[in-house]
C-alpha positions as CSV (number, residue, x, y, z in Angstrom):
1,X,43.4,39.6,297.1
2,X,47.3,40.8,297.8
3,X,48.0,44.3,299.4
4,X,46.8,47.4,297.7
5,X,50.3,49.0,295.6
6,X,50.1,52.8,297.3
7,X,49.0,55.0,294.3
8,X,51.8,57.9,294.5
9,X,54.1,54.8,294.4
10,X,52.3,54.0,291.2
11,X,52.1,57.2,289.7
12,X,55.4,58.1,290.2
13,X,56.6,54.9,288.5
14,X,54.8,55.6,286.0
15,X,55.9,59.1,285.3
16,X,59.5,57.5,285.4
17,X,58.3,55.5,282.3
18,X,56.8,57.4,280.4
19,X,59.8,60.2,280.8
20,X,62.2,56.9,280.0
21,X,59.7,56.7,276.6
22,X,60.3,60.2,275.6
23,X,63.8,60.2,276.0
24,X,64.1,57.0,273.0
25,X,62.0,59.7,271.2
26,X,64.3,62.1,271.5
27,X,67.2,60.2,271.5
28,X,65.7,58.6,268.3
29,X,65.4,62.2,266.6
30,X,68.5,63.2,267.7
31,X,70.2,60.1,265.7
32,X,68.3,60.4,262.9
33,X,69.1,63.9,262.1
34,X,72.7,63.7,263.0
35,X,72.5,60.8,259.9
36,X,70.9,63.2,257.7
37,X,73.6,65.6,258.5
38,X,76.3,63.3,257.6
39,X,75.3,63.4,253.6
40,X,77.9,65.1,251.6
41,X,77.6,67.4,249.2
42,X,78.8,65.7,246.1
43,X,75.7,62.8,247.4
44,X,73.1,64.4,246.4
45,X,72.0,62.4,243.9
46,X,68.1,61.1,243.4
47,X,68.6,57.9,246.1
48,X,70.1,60.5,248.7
49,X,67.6,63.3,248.4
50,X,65.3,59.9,248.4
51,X,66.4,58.7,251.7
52,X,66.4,62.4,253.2
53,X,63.0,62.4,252.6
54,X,62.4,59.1,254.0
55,X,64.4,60.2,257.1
56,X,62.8,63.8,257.4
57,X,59.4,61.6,257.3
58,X,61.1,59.4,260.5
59,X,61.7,62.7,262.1
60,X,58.0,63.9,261.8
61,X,56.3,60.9,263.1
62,X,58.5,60.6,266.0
63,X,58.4,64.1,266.5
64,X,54.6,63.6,266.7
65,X,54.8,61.0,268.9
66,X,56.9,62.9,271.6
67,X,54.7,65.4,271.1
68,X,51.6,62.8,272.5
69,X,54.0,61.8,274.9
70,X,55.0,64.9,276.4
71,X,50.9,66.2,276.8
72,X,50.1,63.0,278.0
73,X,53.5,63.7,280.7
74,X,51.9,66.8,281.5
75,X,48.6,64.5,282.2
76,X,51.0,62.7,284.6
77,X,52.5,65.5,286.3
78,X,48.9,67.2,286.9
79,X,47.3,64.2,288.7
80,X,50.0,64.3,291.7
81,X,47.4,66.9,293.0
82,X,44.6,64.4,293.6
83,X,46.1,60.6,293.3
84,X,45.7,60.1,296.8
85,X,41.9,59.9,296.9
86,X,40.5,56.6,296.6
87,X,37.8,55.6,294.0
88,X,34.7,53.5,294.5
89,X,34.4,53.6,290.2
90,X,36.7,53.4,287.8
91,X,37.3,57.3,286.5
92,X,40.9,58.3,285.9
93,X,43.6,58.3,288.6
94,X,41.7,54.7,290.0
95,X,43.9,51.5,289.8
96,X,42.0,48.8,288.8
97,X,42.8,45.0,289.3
98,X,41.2,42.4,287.1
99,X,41.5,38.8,286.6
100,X,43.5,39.5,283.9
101,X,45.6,42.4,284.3
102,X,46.0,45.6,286.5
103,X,45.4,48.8,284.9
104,X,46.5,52.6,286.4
105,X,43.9,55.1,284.9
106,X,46.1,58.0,283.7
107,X,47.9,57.5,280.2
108,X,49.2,55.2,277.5
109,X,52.1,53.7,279.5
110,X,53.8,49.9,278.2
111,X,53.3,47.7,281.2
112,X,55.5,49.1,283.9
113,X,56.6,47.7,287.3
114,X,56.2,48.4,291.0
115,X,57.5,46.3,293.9
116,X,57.7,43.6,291.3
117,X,53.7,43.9,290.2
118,X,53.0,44.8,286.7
119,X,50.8,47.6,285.4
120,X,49.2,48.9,282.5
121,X,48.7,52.7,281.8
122,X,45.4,53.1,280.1
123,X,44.2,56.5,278.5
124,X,41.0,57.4,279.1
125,X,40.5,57.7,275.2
126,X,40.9,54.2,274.4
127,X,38.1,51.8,273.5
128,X,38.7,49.3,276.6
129,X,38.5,52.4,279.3
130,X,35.0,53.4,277.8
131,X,34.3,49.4,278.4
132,X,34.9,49.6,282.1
133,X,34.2,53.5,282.9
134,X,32.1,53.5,286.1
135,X,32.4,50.0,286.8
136,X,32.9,48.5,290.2
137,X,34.6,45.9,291.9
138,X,32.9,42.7,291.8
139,X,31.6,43.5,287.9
140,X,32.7,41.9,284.9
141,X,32.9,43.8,281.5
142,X,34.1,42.3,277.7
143,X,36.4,43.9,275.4
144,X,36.5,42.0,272.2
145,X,36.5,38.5,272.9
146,X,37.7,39.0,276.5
147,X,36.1,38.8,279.7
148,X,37.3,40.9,282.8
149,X,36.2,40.5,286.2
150,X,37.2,43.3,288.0
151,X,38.6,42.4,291.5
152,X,38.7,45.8,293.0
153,X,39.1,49.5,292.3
154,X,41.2,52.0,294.5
């Protein structure tokens, strides 16, 4: 087995992320309305007010999803206070290396990066989380048609 990444390392990265994720959302919104604000008066015709709907609809699900993103930021933030203890299960705040993959138990984060080794946020709400819950290292668990083994849990 490599070297253990140090968790604050990990969190941290993975704050960066997942603030780098809610600033697309934003930045996404941001666009999107100043393109609904460029429609002229004398446009208004049924394939505008069409589109401006179709837009304002954009808006709302992305609004939603920074909305996710920014609780589950919060999430994030909150677990600076206790990252640092080591866990013997999997619970949230444990890293957990697998045959397969490394997951950091905190929040829905795209595979991120620290010292060049890849991780994968996983919410505690998600079907493949209640697979492993409470495991231990040496113990193997299946998620649809895949097997884990899980190498070791910090």
């Amino acid at each position: 087995m490599t070297a253990r990444t140090d968790k604050r390392t990990i969190l941290e990265a993975a704050i960066r992320q997942h603030e780098s994720v809610i600033a697309d959302f934003r930045e996404g919104i941001r666009q999107m309305m100043a393109t609904e604000g460029n429609v002229n008066e004398e446009e208004h015709d049924l394939q505008t007010l069409a589109m401006t709907a179709e837009t304002s609809a954009d808006v709302d699900r992305l609004a939603g999803q920074l909305s996710f993103a920014n609780r589950e930021l919060e999430q994030l933030i909150r677990m600076r206070q206790d990252i640092d203890q080591l866990h013997q299960a999997i619970q949230r705040g444990s890293v957990v290396v697998t045959d397969r993959d490394t997951f950091f138990v905190s929040a829905s984060i795209e595979r991120f990066y620290v010292e060049d080794h890849p991780f994968f946020g996983l919410s505690t709400e998600t079907p493949l989380f209640q697979k492993m819950k409470g495991l231990k290292s040496g113990m193997t668990f299946s998620y649809g048609k895949t097997t884990y083994q899980i190498l070791d849990v910090y």
